[in-house]
C-alpha positions in Angstrom: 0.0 0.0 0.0 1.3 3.5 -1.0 2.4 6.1 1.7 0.0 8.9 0.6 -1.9 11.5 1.9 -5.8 11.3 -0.1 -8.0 13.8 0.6 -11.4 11.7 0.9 -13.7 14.6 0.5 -12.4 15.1 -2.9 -10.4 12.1 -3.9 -7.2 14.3 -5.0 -4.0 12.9 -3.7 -2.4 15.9 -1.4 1.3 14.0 -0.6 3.2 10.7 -1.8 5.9 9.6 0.6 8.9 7.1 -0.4 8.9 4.4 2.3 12.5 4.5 4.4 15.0 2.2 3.4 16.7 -0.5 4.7 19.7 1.7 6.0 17.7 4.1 7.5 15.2 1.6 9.3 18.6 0.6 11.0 19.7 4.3 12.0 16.6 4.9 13.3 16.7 1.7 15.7 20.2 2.8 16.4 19.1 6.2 17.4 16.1 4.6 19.2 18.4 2.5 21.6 20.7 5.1 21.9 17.8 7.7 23.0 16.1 5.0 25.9 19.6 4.9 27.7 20.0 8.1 28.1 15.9 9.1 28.3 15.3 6.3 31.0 18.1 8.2 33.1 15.6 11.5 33.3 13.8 12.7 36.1 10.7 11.9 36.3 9.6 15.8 36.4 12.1 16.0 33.1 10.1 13.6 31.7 6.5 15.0 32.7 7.7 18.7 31.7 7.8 17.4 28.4 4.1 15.9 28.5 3.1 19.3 29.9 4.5 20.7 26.9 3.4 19.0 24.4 -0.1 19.6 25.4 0.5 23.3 25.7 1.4 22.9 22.0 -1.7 21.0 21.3 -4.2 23.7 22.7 -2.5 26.3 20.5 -2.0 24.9 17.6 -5.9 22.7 18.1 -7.1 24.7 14.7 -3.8 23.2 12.3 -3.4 19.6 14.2 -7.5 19.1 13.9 -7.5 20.3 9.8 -4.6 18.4 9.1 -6.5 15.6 10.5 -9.6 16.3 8.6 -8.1 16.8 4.9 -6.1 13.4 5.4 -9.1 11.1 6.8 -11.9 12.8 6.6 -13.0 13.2 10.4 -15.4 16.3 10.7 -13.6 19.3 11.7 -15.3 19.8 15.2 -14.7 16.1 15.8 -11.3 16.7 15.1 -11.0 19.4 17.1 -12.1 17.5 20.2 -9.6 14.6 18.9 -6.6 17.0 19.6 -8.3 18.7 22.9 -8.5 15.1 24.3 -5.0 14.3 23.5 -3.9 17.7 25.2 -5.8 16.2 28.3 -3.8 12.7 28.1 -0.6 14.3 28.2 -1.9 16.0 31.4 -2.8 13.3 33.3 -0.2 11.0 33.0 1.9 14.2 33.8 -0.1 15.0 36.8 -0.3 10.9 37.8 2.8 9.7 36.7 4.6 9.8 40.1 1.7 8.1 42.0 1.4 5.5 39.0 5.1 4.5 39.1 5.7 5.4 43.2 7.6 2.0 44.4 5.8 -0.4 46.5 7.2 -1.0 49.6 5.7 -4.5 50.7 8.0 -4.7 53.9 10.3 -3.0 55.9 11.9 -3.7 59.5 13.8 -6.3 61.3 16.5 -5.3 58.4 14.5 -6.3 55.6 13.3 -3.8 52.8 11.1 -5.5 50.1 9.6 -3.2 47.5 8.5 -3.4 44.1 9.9 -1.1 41.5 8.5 0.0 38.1 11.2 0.4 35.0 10.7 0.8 31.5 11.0 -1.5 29.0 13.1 0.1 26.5 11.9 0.7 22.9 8.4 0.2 21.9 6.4 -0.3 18.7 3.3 1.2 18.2 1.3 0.2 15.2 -1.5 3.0 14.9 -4.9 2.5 13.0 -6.0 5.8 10.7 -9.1 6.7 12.8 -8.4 8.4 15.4 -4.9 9.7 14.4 -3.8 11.6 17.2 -5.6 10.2 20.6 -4.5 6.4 19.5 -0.9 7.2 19.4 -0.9 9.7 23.0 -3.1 7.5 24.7 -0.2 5.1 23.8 2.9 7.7 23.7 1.9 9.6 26.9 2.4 6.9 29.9 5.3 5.1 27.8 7.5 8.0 27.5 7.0 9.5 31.2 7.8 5.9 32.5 10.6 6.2 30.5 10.4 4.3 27.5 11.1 5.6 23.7 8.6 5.1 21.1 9.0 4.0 17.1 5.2 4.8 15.4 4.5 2.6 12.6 1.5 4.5 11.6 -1.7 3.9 9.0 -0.2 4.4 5.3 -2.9 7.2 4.9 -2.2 9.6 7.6 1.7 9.9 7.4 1.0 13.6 7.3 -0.3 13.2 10.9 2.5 10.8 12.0 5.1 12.8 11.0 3.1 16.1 12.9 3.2 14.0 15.9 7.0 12.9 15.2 7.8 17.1 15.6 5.1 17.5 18.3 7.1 15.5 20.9 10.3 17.2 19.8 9.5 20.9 20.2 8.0 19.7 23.4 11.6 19.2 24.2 12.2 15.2 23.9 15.5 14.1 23.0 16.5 12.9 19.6 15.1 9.5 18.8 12.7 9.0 22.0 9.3 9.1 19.5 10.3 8.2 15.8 7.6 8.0 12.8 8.7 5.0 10.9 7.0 5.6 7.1 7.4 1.9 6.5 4.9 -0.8 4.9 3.7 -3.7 6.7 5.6 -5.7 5.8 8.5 -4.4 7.9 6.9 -4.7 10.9 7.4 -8.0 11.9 11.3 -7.2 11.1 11.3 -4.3 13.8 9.2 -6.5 16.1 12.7 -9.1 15.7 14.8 -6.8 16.2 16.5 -7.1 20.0 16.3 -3.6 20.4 12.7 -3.7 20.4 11.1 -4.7 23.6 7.9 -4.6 22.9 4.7 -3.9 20.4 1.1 -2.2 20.5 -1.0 -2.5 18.0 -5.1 -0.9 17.7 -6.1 -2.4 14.4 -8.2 -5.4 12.5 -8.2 -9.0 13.8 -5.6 -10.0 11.0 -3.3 -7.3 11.8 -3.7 -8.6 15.7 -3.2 -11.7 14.9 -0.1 -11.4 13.2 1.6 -9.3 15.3 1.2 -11.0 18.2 2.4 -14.5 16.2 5.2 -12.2 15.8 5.7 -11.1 19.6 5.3 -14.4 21.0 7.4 -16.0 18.5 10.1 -13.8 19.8 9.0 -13.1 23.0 8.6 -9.5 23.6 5.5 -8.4 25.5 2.0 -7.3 23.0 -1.4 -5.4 23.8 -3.8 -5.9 21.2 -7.0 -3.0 20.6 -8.7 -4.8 18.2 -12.4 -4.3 16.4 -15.6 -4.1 18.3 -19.3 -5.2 16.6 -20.6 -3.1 20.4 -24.2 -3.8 21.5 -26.6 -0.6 22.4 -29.1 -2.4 24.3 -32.7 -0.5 24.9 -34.9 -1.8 27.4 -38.9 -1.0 28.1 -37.7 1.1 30.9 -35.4 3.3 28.9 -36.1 7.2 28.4 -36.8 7.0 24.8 -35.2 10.5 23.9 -32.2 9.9 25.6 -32.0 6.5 23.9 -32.6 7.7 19.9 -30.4 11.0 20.6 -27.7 8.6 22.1 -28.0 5.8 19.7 -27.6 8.4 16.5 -24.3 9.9 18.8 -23.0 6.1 19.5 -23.4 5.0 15.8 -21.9 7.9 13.4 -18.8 8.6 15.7 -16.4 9.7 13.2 -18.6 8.6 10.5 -19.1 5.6 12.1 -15.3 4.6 12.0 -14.7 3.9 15.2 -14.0 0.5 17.1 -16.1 1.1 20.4 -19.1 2.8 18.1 -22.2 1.4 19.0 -23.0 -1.1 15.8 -25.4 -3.8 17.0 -28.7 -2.0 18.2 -30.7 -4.8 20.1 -34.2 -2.9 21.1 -37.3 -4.7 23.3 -39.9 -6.1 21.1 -42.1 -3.5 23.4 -40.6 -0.7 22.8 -39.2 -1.3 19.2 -42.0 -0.2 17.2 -41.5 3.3 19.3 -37.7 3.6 19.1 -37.0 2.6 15.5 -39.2 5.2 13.6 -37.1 8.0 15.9 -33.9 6.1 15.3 -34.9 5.8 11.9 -35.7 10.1 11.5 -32.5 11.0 13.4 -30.7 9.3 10.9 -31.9 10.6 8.4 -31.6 14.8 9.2 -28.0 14.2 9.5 -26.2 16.6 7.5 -23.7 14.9 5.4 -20.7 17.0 3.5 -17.7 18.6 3.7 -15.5 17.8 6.6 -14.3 21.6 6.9 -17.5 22.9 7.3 -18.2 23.3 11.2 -22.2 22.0 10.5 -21.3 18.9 8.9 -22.2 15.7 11.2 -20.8 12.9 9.0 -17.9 13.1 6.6 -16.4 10.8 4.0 -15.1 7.6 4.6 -11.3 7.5 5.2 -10.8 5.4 1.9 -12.8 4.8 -1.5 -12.2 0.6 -0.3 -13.9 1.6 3.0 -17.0 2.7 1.3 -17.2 -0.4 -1.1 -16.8 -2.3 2.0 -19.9 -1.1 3.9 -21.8 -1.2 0.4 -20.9 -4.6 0.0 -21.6 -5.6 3.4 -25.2 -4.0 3.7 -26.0 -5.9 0.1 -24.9 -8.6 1.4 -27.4 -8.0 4.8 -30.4 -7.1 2.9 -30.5 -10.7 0.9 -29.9 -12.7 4.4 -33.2 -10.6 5.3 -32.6 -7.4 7.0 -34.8 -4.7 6.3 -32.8 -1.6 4.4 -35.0 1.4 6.7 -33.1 4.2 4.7 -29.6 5.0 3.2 -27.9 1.7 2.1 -26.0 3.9 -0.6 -22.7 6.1 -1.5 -24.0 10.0 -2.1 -22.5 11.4 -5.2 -19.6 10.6 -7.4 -16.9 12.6 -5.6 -15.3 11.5 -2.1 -16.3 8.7 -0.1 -19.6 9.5 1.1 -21.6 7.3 2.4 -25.8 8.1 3.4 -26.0 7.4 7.0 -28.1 3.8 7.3 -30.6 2.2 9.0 -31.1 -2.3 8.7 -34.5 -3.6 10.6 -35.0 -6.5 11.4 -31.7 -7.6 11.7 -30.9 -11.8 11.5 -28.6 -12.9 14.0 -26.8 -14.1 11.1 -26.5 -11.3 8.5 -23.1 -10.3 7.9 -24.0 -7.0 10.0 -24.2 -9.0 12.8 -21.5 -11.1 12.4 -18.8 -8.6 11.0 -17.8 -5.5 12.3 -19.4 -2.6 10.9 -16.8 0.4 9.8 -19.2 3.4 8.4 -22.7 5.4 9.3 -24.3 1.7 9.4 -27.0 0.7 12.1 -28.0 -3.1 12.5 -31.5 -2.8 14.3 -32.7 -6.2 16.5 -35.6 -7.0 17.8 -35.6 -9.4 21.0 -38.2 -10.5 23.7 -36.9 -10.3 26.8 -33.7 -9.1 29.1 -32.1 -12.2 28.7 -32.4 -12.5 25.5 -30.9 -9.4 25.1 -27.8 -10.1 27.0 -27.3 -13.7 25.0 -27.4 -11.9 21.8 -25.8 -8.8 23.1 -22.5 -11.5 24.2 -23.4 -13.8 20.5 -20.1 -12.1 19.0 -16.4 -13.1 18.5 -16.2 -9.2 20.1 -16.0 -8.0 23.3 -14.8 -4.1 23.6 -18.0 -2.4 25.0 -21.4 -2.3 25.5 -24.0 0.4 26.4 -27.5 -0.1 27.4 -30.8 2.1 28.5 -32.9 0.9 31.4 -34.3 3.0 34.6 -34.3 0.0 36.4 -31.2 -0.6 39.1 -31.6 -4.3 39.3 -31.7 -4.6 34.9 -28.7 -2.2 35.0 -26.5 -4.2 37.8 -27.4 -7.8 35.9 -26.4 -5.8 32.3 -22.9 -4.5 34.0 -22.6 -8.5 35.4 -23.0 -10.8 32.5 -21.9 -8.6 29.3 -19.0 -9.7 28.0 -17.2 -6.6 27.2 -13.8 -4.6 28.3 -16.5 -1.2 29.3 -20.4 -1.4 30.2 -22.1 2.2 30.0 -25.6 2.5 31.1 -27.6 5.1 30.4 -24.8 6.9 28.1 -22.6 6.0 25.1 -18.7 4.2 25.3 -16.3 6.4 25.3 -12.6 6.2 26.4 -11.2 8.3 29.3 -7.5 8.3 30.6 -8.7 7.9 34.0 -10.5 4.1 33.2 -8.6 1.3 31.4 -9.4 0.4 27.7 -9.7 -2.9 26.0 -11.5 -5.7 25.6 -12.5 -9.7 25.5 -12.2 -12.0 23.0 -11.1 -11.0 19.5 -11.5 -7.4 20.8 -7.8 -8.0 22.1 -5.5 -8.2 25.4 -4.1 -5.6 27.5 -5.3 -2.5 28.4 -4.6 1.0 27.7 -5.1 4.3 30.0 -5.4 4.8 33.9 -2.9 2.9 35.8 -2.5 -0.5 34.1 -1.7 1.5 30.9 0.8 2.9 32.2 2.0 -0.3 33.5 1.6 -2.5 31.1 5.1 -1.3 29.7 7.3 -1.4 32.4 9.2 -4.3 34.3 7.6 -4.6 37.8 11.0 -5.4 39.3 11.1 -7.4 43.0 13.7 -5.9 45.3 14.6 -7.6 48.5 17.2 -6.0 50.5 18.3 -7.7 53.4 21.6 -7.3 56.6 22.1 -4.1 55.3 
């Protein structure tokens, strides 16, 4: 796949970049190694200054970062502004935590024994970053691993290497050291090289199954510690109970997240067979007075797809739906013959085994259910190789506790949609992956938690 920058509201290719070669792949590993000896040897506060930094940088420059963004995905320019205002919020917490996070433990001391547990970085760590959220995937990554004082390599998506190389300069005039975050413009196919190289301790990767699937064959074949974001097919679950307004005005928010391009975007709507004939007509409106366009335009709601192959996807895949037997309530088409635009889209009806409901969704698709009962909710609800989130609507306490219970899913949200805070770990179950991001285990999941025993001292 070509390293280019494709605008995907108009389909005109902005920048082509030459993939690095093999001698530079092997500087920048160099420099990399090189950079975590001397980074890892910071203070703490050194370390955290620079986080503090960066998101000083992010808040001024919000307007460039969030329209660089939009012209080389296709994420609506408000969204996109919130993107870069959350990343300047991850940089300050795991500023403001960082010392609490990676405080030593002391298990024991007296009698002239000390016994503490210690928290050290790794050393060099791959991060292989999707295309959708271009900015928050990496810093929710970057952010803990470089104040615990690892250094980071970014393999990022071949169509945003306009916004991995922004964040390449970000972390530098935020005053980090040569080499401790370098973009690699590489292909695939190199990763698994880097991931073999001894240099590298360990890999991240938020992407597809297959891309999870080889990279951790990868990691374990040569043992170097993996967390895995994968996709999500998330249940929205509405219950008799449920305030009905809140539940349509949620669902609409939930399903065209970044024009529906998102993993923990609600896809699998499964709706009471008593309140269905209510919510779906609403669902079904809301939908539909989305206002669909250019991605610069502050009004716009949903934007292109990222790629002309994503929008051939989702056409395919709600064909495919409608002759298994779902019911095509409106959209189910690409809008004009320029960009990737897509009609936001409504399936009734759903089968439990229509491709909607078996695949991931990635677009302004909505896979309406119809079930009779709680539990049936929760089996279909958990009837999925995912298991990243879930959110549901119910006034009752007792429906809400069982839903948080027996879900199987990395986040349970009642009454509101999934969304990912630094404070709260991040991952999921199942195919959805291993590992988490954010909060404290984030930040821990890439250091060694080192045993100390110190004793006739």
């Amino acid at each position: 796949m070509a390293i280019a920058s494709v605008n995907p509201a108009t389909g005109e290719t902005v920048r082509v970049f030459e993939a690095i070669d093999d001698d530079e792949l092997e500087r920048r590993l160099q420099r990399a190694a090189r950079a975590f000896e001397s980074w890892r040897q910071r203070t703490l506060d050194d370390r955290c200054l620079m986080l503090r930094r960066a998101a000083e940088l992010l808040e001024q420059e919000t307007s460039t970062f969030a329209r660089l963004c939009t012209t080389e995905m296709g994420k609506p320019l408000t969204a996109a502004e919130q993107e870069v205002q959350k990343c300047a919020a991850g940089c300050r917490y795991y500023a403001a935590q960082a010392d609490r996070i990676l405080a030593p433990q002391v298990v024991r001391e007296g009698s002239g024994v000390l016994e503490r547990i210690e928290l050290q970085p790794l050393g060099v760590v791959l991060a292989v970053m999707p295309w959708n959220f271009p900015y928050w995937q990496v810093i929710r990554f970057a952010a803990p691993a470089l104040a615990a004082g690892n250094v980071a390599l970014l393999k990022h998506a071949s169509n945003v290497p306009q916004c991995a190389l922004a964040l390449e300069d970000l972390f530098r005039r935020a005053g980090a050291p040569d080499g401790v975050f370098q973009t690699l413009l590489v292909g695939a196919r190199a990763v698994e090289r880097i991931i073999a190289d001894d240099r590298v301790a360990a890999v991240t990767l938020t992407g597809s199954e297959d891309a999870g699937r080889q990279v951790a064959a990868a990691a374990g074949k040569h043992i170097k510690k993996s967390v895995l974001e994968l996709g999500g097919s998330d249940p929205f679950i509405v219950l008799p109970s449920a305030d009905l307004d809140a539940a349509v005005e949620t669902a609409v928010k939930a399903r065209t997240v970044n024009t529906g391009q998102s993993c923990i975007a609600a896809k699998r709507f499964i709706v009471a067979a008593g309140v269905y004939d209510q919510f779906v007509p609403r669902f079904v409106a809301a939908m539909q007075a989305l206002r669909v366009g250019d991605p610069l335009s502050p009004d716009t709601q949903i934007g292109p797809l990222a790629s002309a192959a994503g929008v051939e996807a989702i056409e395919d895949q709600v064909a495919r739906s409608v002759r298994a037997g779902a019911r095509l309530l409106t959209g189910g088409k690409r809008i004009g013959t320029r960009g990737n635009f897509f009609a936001p889209t409504v399936l009734g009806d759903v089968p439990p085994d229509a491709p909607v409901a078996r695949e991931e969704t990635f677009g302004p698709v909505a896979a309406v259910f119809r079930v009779p009962s709680l539990e049936s909710a929760i089996a279909l609800a958990n009837n999925t190789s995912f298991g990243l989130g879930a959110a549901a609507f119910t006034r009752e306490r007792s429906e809400a506790e069982r839903l948080a219970r027996e879900l199987a899913a990395g986040s349970v949200f009642i009454n509101s949609m999934v969304v990912s805070d630094p404070q709260f770990p991040f991952g999921g179950v199942k195919h959805s992956g291993y590992g988490r991001e954010l909060a404290d285990v984030g930040m821990r999941e890439f250091v060694n938690l080192k045993t100390v025993r110190m004793a006739g001292l």
